[in-house]
N, C-alpha and C positions, 0 to 999 in steps of 0.2 A: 518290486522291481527285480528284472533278472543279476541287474550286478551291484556291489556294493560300492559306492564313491568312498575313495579316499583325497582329500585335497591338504594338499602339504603349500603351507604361506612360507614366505622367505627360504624359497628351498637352496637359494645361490647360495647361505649363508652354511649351510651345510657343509663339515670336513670332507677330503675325499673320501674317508675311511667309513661315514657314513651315509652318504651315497653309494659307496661300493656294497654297503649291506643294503641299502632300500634297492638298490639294482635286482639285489639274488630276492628280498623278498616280491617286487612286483613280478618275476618270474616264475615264484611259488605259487601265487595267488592270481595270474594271467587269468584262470577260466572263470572266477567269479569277482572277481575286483577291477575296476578301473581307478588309474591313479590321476589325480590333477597336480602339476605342480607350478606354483607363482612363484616368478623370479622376475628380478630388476636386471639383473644383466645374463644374458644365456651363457658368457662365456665362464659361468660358475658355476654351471652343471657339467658333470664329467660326461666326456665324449659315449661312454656306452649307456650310458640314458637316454643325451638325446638323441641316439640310432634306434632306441626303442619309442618314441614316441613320436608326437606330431605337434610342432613348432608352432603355435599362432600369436603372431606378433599383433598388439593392440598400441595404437596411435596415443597422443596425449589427447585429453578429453577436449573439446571445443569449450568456448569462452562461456556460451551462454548453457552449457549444463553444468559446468561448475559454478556459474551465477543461482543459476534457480535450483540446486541445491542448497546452498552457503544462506542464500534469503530464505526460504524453505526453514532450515535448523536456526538461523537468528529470530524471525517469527515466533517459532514453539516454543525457543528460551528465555524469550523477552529482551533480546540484545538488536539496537538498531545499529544496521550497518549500509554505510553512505555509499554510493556508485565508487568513487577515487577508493574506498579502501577494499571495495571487493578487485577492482582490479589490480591495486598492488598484490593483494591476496594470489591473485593468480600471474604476474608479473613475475613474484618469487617462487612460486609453486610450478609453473609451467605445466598443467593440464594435468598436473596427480591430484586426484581426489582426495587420497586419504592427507596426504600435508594440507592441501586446502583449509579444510576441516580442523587439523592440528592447529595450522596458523590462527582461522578465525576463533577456536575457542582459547588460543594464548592471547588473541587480542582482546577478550573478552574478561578477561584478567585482570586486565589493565582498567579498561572503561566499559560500560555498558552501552556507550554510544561510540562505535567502531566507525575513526575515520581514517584517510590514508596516514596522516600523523601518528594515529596510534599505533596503526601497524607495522610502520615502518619502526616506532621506538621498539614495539614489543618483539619483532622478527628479527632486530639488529639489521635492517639493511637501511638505504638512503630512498627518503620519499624517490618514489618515480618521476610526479613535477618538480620537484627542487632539482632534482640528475639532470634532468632535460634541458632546465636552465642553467642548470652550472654548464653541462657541455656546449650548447651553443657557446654562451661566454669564452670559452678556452679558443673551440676551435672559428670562431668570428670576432668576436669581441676583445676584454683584456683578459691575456691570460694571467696575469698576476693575478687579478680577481678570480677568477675561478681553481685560481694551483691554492690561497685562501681558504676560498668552500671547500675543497677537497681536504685539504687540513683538520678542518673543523669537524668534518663527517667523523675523521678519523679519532681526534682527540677530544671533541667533546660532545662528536654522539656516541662514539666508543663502536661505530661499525668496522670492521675486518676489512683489511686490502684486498684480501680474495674478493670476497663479496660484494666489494667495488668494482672492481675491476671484472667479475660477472655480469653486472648492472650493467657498468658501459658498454660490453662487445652486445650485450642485445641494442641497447638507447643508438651506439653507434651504427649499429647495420637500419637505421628506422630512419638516419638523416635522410635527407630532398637531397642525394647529390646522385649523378651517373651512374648506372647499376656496374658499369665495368670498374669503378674504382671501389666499389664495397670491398671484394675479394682482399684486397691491399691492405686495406682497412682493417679488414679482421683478420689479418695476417699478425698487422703491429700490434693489435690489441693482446694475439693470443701469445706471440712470445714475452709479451710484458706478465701475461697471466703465467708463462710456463717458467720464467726465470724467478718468478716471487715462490713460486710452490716451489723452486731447489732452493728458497732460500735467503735470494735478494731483497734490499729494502723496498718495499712495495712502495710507498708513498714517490722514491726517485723514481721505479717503473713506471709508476701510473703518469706522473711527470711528463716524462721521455716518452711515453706511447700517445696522450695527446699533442705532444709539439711535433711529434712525427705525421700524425693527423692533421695536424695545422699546417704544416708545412705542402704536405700531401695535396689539402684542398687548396690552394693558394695555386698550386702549380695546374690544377685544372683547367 
């Protein structure tokens, strides 16, 4: 081959002060090297990199190539994994292959027959059909019953208020209601999400951002 590849993984994670030298080196080695570099977020590569390069932004991967990957590596390993727990797999993961993968061999861990139960125990989040029916509940049904489920997620499945409160702004933008009142909707969701990460008790946010939803839908 005329050049040689260099491909640098997690280059976001890189100090300034080392990117300032991978800068001066891929300017030493321009005539026979080209460099690749992966990053989660570009705004972690310092500005004279990316003037030197070419930006190609990739999508999250679609449902059904992380499916027939995830089945594919459960096959080879001898680990059965049910429809419900590959989609929570990718419900948490959001279309990154390589967490997919992390996820399905932590669930694997746990049981050798991987189903959305185990994943949701093994990931630390809340099954996706139990969230579904807890939020119906709140926002149609009783909400004391479901301010309850949400309790219990907390204290004795031992899942994070973040991580809840992640679950719901996706589960909540999927309800059957008006596309013009979603906006609203993940408005309450996200400030309930931004006041727990400065620090607020999550469990009242989570509270207060579905009765605002309730409220919300009622007034429809």
């Amino acid at each position: 081959a005329p050049f040689k590849l260099v491909i640098l993984d997690e280059a976001d994670n890189m100090t300034s002060d080392a990117q300032q030298a991978l800068r001066r080196i891929m300017e030493i080695y321009a005539q026979n090297t080209r460099f690749i570099l992966l990053a989660n977020y570009v705004s972690g590569i310092i500005e004279p990199i990316q003037s030197r390069t070419v930006m190609i932004r990739f999508s999250p991967l679609p449902k059904e190539a992380v499916f027939a990957r995830l089945r594919y590596i459960a096959e080879n390993e001898g680990v059965k994994v049910s429809d419900d727990a590959l989609e929570a797999i990718y419900e948490f993961t959001q279309g990154d292959m390589r967490r997919a993968i992390n996820a399905l061999q932590i669930a694997a861990t746990v049981s050798k027959a991987v189903t959305e139960e185990v994943v949701a125990k093994a990931l630390g989040m809340v099954s996706p059909r139990l969230l579904r029916e807890t939020l119906y509940e709140a926002v149609k049904g009783s909400f004391g019953k479901a301010a309850t489920q949400i309790y219990g997620f907390v204290a004795d499945g031992g899942v994070g208020e973040l991580e809840i409160i992640k679950q719901i702004h996706r589960e909540m933008l999927r309800l059957d209601v008006p596309e013009y009142v979603k906006p609203e909707i993940a408005y309450i969701i996200a400030e309930a999400h931004y006041a727990i990460l400065r620090g607020a008790h999550g469990l009242t946010q989570i509270y207060g951002a579905l009765a605002k939803v309730r409220r919300l839908l009622k007034s429809v």
